[in-house]
C-alpha positions as CSV (number, residue, x, y, z in Angstrom):
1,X,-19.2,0.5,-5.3
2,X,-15.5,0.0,-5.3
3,X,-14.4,2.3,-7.6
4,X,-12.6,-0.3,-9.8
5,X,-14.7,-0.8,-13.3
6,X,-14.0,-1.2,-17.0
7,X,-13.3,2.2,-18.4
8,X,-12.1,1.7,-21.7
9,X,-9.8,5.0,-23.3
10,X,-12.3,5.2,-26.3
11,X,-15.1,5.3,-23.4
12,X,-13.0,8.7,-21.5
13,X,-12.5,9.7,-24.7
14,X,-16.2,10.3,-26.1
15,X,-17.6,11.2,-22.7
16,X,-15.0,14.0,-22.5
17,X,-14.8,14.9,-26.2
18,X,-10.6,14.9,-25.4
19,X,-10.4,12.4,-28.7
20,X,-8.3,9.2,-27.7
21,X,-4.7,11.0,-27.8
22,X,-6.3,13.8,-25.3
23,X,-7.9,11.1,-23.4
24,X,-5.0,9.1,-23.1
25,X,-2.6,11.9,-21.6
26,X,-5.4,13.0,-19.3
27,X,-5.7,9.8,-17.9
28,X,-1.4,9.3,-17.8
29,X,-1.6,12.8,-15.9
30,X,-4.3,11.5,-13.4
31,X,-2.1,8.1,-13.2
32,X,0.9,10.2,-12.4
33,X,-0.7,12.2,-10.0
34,X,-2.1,9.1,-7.8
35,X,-5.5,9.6,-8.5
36,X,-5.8,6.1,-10.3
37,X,-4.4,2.8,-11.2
38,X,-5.2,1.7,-14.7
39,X,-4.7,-2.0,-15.9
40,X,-4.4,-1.7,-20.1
41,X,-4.8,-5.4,-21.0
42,X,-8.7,-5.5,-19.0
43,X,-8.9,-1.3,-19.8
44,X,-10.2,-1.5,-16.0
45,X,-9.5,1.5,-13.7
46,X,-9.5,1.5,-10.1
47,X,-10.4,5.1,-8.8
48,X,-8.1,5.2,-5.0
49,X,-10.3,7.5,-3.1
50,X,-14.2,6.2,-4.7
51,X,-14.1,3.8,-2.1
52,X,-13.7,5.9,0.5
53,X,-16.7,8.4,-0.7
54,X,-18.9,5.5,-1.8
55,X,-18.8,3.5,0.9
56,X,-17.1,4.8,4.0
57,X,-13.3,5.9,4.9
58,X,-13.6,3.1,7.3
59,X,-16.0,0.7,8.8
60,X,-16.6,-1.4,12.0
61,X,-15.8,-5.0,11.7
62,X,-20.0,-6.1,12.6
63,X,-21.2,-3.4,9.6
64,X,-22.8,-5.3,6.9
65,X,-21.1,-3.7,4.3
66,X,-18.0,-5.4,5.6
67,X,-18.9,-8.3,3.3
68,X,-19.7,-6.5,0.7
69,X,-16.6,-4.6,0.1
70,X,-14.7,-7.9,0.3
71,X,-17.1,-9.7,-2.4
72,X,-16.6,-7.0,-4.7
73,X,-12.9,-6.8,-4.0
74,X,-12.6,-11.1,-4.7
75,X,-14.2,-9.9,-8.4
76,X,-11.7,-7.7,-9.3
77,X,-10.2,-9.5,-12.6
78,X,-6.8,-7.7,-12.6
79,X,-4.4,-8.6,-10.0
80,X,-2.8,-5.5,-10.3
81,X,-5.8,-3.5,-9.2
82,X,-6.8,-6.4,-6.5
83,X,-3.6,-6.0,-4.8
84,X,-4.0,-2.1,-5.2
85,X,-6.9,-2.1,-3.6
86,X,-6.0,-4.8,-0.8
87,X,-3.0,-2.5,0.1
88,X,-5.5,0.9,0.1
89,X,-8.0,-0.4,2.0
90,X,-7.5,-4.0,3.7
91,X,-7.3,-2.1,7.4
92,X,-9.7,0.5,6.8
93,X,-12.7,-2.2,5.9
94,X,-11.4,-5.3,7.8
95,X,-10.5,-7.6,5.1
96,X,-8.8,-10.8,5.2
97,X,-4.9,-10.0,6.7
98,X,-3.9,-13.0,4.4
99,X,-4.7,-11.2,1.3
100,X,-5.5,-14.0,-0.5
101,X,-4.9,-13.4,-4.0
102,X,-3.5,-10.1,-4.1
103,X,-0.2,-10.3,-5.6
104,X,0.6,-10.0,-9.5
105,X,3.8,-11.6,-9.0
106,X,5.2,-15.1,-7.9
107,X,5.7,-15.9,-4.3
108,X,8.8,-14.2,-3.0
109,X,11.6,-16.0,-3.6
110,X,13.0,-19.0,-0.8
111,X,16.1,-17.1,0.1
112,X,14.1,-13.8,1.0
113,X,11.0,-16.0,3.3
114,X,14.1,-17.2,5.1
115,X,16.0,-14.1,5.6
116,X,13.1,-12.4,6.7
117,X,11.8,-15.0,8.7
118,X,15.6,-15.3,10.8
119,X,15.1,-11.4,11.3
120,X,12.4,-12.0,12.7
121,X,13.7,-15.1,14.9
122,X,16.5,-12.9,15.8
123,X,14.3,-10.1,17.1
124,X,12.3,-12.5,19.3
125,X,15.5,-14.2,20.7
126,X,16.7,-10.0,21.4
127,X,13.0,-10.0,23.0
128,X,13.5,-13.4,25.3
129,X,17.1,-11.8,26.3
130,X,15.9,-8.8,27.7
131,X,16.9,-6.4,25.3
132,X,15.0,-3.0,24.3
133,X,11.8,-3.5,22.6
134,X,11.5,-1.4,19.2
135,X,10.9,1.7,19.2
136,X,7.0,2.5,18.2
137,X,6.2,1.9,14.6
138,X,8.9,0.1,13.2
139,X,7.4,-3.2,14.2
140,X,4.5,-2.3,11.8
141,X,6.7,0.1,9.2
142,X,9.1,-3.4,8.6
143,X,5.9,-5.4,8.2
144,X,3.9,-2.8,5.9
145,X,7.1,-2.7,4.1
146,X,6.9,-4.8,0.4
147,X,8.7,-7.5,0.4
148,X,11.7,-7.8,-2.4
149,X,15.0,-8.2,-3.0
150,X,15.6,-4.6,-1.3
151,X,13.9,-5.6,2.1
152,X,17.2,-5.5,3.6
153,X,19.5,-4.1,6.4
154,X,16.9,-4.2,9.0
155,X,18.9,-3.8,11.8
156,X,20.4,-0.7,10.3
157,X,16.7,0.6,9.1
158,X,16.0,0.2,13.1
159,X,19.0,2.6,13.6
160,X,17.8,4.9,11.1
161,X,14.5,5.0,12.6
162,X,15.9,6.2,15.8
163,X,18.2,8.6,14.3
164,X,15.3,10.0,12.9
165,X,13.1,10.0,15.5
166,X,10.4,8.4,13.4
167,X,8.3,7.1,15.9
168,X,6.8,11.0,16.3
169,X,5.5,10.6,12.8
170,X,5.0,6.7,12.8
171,X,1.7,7.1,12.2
172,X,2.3,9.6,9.1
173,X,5.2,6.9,7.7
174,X,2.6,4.1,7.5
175,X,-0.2,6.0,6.0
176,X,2.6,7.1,3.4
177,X,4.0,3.7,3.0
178,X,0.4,2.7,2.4
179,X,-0.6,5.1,-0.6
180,X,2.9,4.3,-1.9
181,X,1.8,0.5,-2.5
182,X,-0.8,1.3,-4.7
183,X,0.9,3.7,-6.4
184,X,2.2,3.6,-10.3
185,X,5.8,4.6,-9.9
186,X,5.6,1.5,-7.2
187,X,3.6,-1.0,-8.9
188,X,5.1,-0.6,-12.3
189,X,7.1,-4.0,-13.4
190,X,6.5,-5.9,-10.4
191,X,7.9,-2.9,-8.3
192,X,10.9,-2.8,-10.1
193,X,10.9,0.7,-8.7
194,X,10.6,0.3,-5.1
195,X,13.5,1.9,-2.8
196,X,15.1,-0.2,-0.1
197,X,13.5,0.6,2.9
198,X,17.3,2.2,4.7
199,X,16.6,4.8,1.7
200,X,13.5,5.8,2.1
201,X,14.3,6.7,5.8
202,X,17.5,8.0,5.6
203,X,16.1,10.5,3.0
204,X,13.2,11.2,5.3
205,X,10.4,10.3,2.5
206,X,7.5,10.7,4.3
207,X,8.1,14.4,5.2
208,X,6.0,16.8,3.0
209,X,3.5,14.2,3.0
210,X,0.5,15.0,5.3
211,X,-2.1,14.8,2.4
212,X,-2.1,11.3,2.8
213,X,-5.9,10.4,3.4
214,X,-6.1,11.3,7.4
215,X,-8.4,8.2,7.8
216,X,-5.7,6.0,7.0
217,X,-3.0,8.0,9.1
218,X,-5.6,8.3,12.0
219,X,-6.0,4.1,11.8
220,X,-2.1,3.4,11.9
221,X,-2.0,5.9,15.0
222,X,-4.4,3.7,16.6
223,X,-2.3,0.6,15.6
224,X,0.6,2.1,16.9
225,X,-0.5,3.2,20.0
């Protein structure tokens, strides 16, 4: 229903007639190309876009199959593909904001809860002063943002938001931020791989990407706006 489901290689491989060595670089290829997230140790795959054509590319919070998508989701066995999924779909199909359960890695550690949480203290007291709101987006770009030890510089990933005028496209950064999280090169070791945030908009990232799923850009406009 989901699209996340044991799949072993030896499976792929028979079904395709690639043999396991062809089968195995087909599926690296489709990895690479965002297509899919494959957990080894549980040979379970989680197809991205199945959901989307099984189900729905979004659904209203009373539709029944609300439920369903979110019992299906608490069975996934892999946390890797949970949180994949979680970060894919959690707006889309109106599932828990808590995301119970969706992390493969420890809790993030002390010193980075507090930093983030005296940025955000700081912000409200900037707020309560009578300074400039933020500009649209960022609010939700810092949030959507994954939290590690790179989840830094706010106030100068605020200026670079301006500087690039990203709240035109704030809608398209989201969306973009959003396949990224479920992607390999950003799930692989825990996110070893993840740029700092002041990177990815000071090297404009998200341009060149409008074949992000235009379901999920066209929910994050409505969030920002």
């Amino acid at each position: 229903m989901i699209g996340v489901f044991h799949c072993p290689v030896l499976y792929m491989a028979h079904e395709t007639g690639l043999g396991m060595e062809g089968a195995s670089k087909a599926l690296q290829s489709l990895i690479e190309a965002g297509y899919c997230t494959y957990d080894e140790a549980s040979e379970t795959v989680f197809v991205h876009r199945m959901a989307a054509y099984q189900v729905a590319e979004s659904l209203k919070p009373g539709d029944n199959r609300v439920k369903g998508v979110e019992r299906e989701w608490q069975n996934i066995g892999p946390a890797l593909l949970k949180q994949a999924f979680f970060a894919m779909y959690s707006v889309a199909f109106h599932m828990p904001m808590d995301g119970n359960n969706t992390s493969p890695s420890k809790a993030p550690p002390k010193a980075l809860a507090s930093q983030e949480q005296e940025q955000d203290q700081e912000q409200d007291q900037e707020k309560s002063a009578g300074k400039p709101a933020d500009p649209p987006g960022f609010a939700e770009f810092w949030k959507t943002w994954p939290s590690n030890d790179r989840k830094q510089a706010k106030g100068k990933c605020l200026d670079a938001w301006k500087k690039a005028h990203a709240e035109r496209d704030a809608a398209l950064v989201l969306a973009h931020v959003e396949s990224l999280k479920s992607s390999a090169s950003w799930m692989k070791n825990g996110g070893e791989f993840i740029p700092a945030p002041l990177v990815y908009l000071n090297q404009r990232r998200w341009e060149g990407a409008e074949s992000v799923a235009p379901a999920t850009a066209d929910i994050w406009a409505g969030a920002v706006n």
